[in-house]
Biopython code that builds the backbone (N, CA, C, O; Angstrom):
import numpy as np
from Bio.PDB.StructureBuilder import StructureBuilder

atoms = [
    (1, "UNK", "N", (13.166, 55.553, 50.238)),
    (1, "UNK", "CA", (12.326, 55.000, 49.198)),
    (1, "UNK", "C", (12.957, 55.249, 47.841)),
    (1, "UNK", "O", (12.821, 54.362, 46.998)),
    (2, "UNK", "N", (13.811, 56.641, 47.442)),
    (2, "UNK", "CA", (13.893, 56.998, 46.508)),
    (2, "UNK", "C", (15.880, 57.209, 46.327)),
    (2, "UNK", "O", (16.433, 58.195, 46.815)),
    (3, "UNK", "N", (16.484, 56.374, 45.751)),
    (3, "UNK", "CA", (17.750, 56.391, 45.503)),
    (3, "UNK", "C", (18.235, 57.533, 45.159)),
    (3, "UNK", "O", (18.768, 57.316, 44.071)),
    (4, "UNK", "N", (18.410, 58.895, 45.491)),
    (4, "UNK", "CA", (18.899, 60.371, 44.192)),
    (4, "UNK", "C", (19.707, 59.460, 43.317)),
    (4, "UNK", "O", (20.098, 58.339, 43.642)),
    (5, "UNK", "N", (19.921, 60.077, 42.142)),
    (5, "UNK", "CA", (20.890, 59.882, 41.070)),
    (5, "UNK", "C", (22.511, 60.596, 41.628)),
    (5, "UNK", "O", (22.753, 61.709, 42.094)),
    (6, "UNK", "N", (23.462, 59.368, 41.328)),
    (6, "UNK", "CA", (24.985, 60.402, 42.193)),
    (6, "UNK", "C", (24.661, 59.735, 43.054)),
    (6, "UNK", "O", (25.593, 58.932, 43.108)),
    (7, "UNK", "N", (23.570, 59.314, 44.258)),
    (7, "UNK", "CA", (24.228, 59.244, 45.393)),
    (7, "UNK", "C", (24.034, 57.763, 45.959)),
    (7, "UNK", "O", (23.087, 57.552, 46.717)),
    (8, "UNK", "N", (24.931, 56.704, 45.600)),
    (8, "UNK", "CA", (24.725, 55.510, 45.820)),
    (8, "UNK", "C", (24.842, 55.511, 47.277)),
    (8, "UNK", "O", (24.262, 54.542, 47.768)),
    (9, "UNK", "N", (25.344, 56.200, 48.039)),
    (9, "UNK", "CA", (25.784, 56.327, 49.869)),
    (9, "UNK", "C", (24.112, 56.421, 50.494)),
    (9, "UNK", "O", (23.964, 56.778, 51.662)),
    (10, "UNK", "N", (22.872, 56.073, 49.627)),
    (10, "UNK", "CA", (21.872, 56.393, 50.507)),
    (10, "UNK", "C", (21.237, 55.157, 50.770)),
    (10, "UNK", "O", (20.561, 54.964, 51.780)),
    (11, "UNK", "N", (21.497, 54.062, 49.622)),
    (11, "UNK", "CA", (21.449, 53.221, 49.921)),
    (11, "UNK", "C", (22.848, 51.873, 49.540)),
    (11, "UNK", "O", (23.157, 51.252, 48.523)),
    (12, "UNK", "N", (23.422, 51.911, 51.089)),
    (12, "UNK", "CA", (24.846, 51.617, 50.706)),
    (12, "UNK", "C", (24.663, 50.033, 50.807)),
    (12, "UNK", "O", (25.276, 49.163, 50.189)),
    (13, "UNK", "N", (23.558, 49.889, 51.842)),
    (13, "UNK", "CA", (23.570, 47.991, 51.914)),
    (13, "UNK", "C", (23.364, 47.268, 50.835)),
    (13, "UNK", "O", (23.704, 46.086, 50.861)),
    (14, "UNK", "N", (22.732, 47.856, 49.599)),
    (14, "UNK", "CA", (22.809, 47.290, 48.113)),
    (14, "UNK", "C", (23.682, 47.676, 47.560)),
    (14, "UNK", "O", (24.237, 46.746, 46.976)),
    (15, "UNK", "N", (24.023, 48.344, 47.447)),
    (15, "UNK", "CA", (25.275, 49.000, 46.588)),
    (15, "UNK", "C", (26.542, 48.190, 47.187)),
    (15, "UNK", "O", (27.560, 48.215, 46.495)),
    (16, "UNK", "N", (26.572, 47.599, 48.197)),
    (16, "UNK", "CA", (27.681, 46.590, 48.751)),
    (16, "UNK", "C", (27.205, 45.512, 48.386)),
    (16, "UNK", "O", (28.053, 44.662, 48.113)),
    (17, "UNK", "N", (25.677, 45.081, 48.224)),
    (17, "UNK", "CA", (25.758, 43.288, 47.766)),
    (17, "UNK", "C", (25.923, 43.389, 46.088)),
    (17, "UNK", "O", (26.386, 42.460, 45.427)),
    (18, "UNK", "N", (25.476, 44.644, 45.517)),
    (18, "UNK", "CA", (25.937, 44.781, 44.307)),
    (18, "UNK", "C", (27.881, 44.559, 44.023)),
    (18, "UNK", "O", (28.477, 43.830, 43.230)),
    (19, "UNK", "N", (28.229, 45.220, 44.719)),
    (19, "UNK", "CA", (29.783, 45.215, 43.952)),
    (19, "UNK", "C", (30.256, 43.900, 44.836)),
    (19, "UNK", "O", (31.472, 43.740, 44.937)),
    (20, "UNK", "N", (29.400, 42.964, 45.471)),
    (20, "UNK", "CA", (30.232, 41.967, 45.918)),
    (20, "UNK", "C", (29.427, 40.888, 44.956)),
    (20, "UNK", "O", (29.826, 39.735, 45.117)),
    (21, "UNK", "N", (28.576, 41.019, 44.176)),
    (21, "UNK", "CA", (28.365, 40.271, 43.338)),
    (21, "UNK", "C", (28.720, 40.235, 42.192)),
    (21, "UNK", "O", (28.637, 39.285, 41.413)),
    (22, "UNK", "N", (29.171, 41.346, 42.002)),
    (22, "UNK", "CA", (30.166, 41.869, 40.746)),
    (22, "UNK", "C", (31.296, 41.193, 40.975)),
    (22, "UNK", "O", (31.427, 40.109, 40.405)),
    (23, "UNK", "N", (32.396, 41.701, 41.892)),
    (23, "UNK", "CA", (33.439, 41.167, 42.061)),
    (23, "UNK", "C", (33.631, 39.454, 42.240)),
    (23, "UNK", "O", (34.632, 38.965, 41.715)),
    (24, "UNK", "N", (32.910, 38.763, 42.797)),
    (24, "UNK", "CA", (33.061, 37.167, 43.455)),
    (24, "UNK", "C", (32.280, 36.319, 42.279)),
    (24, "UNK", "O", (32.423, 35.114, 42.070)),
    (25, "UNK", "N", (31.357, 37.290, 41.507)),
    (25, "UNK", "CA", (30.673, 36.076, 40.353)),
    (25, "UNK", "C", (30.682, 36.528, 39.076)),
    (25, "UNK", "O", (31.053, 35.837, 38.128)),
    (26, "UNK", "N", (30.313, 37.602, 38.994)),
    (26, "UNK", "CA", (29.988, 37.860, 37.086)),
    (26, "UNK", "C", (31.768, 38.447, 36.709)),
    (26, "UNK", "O", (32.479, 38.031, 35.794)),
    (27, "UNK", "N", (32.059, 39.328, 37.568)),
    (27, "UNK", "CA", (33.637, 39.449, 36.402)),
    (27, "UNK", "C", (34.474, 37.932, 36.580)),
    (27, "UNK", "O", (35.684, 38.120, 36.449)),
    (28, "UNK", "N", (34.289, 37.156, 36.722)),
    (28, "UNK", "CA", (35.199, 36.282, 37.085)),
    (28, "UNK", "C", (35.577, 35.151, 35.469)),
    (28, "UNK", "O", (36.536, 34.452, 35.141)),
    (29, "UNK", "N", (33.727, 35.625, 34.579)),
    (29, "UNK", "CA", (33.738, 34.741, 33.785)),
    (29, "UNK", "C", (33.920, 35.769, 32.760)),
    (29, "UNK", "O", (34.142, 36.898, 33.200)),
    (30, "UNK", "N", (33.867, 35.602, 31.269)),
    (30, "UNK", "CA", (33.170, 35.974, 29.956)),
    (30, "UNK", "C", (32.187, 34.891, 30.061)),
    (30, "UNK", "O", (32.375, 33.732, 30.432)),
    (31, "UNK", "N", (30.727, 35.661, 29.534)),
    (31, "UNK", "CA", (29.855, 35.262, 29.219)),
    (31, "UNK", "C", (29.143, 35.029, 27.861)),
    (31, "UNK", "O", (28.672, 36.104, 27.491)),
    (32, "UNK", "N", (28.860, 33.934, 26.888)),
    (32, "UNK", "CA", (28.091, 34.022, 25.766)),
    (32, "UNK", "C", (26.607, 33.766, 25.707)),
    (32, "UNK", "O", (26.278, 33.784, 24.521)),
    (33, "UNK", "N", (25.736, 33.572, 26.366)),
    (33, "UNK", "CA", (24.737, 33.814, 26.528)),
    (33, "UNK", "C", (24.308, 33.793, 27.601)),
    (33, "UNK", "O", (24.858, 33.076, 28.437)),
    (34, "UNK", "N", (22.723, 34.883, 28.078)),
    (34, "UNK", "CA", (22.067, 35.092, 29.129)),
    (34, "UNK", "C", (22.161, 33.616, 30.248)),
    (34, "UNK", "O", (22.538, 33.491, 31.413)),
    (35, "UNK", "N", (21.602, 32.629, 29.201)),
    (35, "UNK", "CA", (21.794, 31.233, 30.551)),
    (35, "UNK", "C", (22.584, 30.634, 31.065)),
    (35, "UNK", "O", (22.473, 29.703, 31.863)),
    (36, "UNK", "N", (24.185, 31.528, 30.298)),
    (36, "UNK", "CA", (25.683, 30.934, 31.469)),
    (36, "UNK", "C", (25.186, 31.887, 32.597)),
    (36, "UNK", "O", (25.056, 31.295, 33.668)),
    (37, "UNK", "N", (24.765, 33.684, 32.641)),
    (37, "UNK", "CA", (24.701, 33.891, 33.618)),
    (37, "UNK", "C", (23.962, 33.236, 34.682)),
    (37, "UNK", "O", (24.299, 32.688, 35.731)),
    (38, "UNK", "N", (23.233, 33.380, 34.301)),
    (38, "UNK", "CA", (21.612, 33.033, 35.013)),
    (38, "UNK", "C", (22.175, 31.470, 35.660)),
    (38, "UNK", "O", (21.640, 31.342, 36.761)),
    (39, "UNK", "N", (22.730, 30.713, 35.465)),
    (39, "UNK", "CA", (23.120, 29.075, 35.797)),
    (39, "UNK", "C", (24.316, 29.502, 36.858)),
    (39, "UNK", "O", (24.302, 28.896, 37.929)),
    (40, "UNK", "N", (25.323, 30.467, 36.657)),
    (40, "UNK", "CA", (26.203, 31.002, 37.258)),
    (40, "UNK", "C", (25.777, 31.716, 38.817)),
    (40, "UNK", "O", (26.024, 31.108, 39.859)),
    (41, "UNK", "N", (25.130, 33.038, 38.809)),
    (41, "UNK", "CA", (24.231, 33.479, 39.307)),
    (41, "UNK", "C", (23.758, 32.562, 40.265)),
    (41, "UNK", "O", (24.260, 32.548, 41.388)),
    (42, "UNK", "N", (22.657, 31.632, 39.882)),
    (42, "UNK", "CA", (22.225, 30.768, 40.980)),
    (42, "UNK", "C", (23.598, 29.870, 41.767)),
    (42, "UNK", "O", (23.640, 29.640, 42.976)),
    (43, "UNK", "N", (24.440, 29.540, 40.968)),
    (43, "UNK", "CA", (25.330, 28.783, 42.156)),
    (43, "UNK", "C", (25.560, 30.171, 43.019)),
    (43, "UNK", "O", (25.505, 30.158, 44.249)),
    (44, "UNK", "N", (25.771, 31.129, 42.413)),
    (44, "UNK", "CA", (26.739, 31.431, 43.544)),
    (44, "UNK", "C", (25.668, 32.033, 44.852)),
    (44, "UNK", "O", (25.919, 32.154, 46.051)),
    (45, "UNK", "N", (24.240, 32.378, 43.988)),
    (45, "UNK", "CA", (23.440, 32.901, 44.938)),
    (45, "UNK", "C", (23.384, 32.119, 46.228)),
    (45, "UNK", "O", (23.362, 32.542, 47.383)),
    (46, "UNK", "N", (23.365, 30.669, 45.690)),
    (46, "UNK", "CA", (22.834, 29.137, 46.974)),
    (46, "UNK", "C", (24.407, 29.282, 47.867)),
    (46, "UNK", "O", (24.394, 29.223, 49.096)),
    (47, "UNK", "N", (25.418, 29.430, 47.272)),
    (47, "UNK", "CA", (26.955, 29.498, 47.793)),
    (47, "UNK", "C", (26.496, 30.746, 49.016)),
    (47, "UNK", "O", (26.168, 30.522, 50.181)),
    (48, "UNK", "N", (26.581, 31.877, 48.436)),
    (48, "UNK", "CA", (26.328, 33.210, 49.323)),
    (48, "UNK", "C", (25.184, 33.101, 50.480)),
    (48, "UNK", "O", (25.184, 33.812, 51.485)),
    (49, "UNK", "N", (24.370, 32.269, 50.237)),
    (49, "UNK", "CA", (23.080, 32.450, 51.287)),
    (49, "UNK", "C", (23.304, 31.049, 52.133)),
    (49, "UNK", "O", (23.041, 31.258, 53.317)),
    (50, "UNK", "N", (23.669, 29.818, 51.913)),
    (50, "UNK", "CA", (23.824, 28.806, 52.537)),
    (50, "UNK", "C", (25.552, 27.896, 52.944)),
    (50, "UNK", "O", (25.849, 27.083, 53.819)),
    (51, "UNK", "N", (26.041, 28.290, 52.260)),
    (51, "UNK", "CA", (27.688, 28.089, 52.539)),
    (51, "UNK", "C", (28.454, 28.757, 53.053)),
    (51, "UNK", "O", (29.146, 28.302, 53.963)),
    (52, "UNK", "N", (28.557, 29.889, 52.682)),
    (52, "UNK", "CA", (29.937, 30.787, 52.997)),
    (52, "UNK", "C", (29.621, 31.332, 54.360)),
    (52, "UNK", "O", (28.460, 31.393, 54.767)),
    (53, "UNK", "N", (30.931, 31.835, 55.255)),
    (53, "UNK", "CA", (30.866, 31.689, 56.475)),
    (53, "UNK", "C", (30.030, 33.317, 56.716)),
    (53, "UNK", "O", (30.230, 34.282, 55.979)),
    (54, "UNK", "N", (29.250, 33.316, 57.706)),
    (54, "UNK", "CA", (28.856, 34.631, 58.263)),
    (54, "UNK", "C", (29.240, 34.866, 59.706)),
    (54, "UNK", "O", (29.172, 34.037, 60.613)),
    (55, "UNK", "N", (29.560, 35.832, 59.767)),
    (55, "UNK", "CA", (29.704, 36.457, 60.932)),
    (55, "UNK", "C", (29.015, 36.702, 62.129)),
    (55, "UNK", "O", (29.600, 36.851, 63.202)),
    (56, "UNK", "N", (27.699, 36.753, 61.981)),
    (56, "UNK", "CA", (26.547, 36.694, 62.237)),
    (56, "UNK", "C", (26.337, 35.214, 63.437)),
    (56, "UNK", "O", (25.843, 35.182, 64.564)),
    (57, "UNK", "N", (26.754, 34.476, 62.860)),
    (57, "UNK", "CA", (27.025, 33.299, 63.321)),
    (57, "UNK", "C", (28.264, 32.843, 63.750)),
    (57, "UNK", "O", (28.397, 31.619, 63.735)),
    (58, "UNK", "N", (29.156, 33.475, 64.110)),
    (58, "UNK", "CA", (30.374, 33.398, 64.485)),
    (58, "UNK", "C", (31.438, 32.620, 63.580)),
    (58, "UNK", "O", (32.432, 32.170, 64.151)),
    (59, "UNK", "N", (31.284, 32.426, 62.127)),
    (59, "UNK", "CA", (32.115, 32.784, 60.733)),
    (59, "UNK", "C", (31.434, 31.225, 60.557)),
    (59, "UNK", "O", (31.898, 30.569, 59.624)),
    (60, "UNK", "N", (30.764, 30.821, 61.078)),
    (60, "UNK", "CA", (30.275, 29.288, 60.439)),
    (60, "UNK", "C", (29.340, 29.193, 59.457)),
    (60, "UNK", "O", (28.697, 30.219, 59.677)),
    (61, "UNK", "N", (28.711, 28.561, 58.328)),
    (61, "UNK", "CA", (27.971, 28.816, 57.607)),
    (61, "UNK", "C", (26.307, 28.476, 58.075)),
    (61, "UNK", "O", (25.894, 27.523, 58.735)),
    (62, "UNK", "N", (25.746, 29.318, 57.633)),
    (62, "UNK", "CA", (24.064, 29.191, 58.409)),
    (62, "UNK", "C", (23.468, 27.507, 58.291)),
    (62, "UNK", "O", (22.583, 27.080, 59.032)),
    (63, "UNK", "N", (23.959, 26.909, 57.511)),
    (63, "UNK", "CA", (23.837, 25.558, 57.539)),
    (63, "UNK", "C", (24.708, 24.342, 58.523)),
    (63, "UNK", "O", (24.474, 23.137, 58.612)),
    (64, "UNK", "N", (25.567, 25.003, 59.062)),
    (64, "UNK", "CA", (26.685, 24.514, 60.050)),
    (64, "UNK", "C", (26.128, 23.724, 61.343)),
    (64, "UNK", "O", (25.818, 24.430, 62.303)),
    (65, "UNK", "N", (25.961, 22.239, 61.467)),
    (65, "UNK", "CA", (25.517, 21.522, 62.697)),
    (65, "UNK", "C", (26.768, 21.480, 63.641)),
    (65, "UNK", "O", (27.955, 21.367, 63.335)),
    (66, "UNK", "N", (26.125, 21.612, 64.981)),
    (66, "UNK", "CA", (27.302, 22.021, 65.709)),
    (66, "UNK", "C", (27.051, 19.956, 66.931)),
    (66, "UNK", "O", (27.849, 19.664, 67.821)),
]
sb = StructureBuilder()
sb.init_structure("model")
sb.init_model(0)
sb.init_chain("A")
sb.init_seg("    ")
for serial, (resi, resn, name, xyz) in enumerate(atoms, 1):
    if name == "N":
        sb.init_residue(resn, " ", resi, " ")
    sb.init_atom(name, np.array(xyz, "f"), 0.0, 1.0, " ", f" {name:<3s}", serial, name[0])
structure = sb.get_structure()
């Protein structure tokens, strides 16, 4: 329930969609205002949840007609 301070290893499954959202969307740009992120952000959110391949599914994207 409660994150300690220092210890991001307690909750590591956010702390991994964090630095993979770091790395694949926000450092990629400079930003001048809140609504490049926010416009940015959503592509890549719809990219990450409906395009890109998962594993889960054997690397095809959850939208993938077979």
């Amino acid at each position: 329930i409660f994150t300690q301070p220092g210890n991001p290893q307690q909750n590591a499954y956010i702390e991994r969609f964090n630095r993979t959202v770091r790395y694949e969307c926000l450092n990629q740009y400079l930003f001048r205002e809140l609504s490049e992120v926010q416009d940015c952000t959503t592509l890549w959110q719809y990219f990450y949840n409906h395009e890109r391949p998962h594993m889960s599914v054997n690397g095809c994207p959850p939208n993938f007609k077979q």
